[in-house]
N, C-alpha and C positions, 0 to 999 in steps of 0.2 A: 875174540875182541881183546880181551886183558894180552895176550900175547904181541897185540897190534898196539896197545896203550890207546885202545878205543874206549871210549864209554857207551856210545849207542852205535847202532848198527841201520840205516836205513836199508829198505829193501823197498826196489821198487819196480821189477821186473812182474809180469803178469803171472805167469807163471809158479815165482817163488812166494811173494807175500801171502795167498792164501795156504800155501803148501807148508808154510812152516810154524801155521796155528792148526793146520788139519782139517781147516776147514774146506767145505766143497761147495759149487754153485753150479749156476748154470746163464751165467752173462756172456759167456762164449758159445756159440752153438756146436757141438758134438764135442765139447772140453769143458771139464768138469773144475771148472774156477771160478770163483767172482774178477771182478777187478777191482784191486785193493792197492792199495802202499800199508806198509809195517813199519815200525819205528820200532826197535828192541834195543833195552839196555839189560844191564848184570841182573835186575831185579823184576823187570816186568815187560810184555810184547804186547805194542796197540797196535789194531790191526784195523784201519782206516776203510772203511766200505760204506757201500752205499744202505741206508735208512730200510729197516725191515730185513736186510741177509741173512742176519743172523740171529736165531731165534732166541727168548728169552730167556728160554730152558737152558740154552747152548755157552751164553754169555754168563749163567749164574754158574754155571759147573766149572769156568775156569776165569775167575776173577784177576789173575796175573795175565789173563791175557784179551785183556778188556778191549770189547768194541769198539768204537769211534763213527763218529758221522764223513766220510770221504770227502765233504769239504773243509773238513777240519786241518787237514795234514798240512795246507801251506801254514796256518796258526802254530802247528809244531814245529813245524820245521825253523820257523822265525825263532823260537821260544831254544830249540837246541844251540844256535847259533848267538842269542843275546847271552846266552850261559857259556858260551863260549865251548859247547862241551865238544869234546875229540870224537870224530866220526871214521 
């Protein structure tokens, strides 16, 4: 990203957004994903999913890479935009 003069990184491909917090599901059948969107900048990755994916245990052990409710992400995405920030 800083190579790009990005600030945040969205990721919204099925595939990648859980793949790049590690996390695993099961919303596809015989594919081990949720369906999520990620928002990632320099300092922190929210990873937008649906209510219950991810367990409590799971969200306390990595705090920089904090949950989100999946209908939150158009609210972020508005929010990167009125800050004008570089994607």
């Amino acid at each position: 990203m800083k190579a790009r003069g990005a600030e945040a990184h969205v990721v919204s491909t099925l595939t990648r957004s859980p793949g790049c917090t590690n996390i695993r599901g099961r919303d596809v059948e015989y594919n081990p994903v949720v369906i999520a969107y990620a928002v990632i900048t320099m300092k922190d990755a929210f990873l937008y999913v649906g209510n219950g994916k991810v367990s409590a245990t799971v969200a306390r052990k990595s705090p920089r890479r904090s949950p989100r409710n999946y209908d939150d992400v158009a609210e972020a995405l508005r929010d990167l935009g009125a800050r004008k920030t570089r994607t």
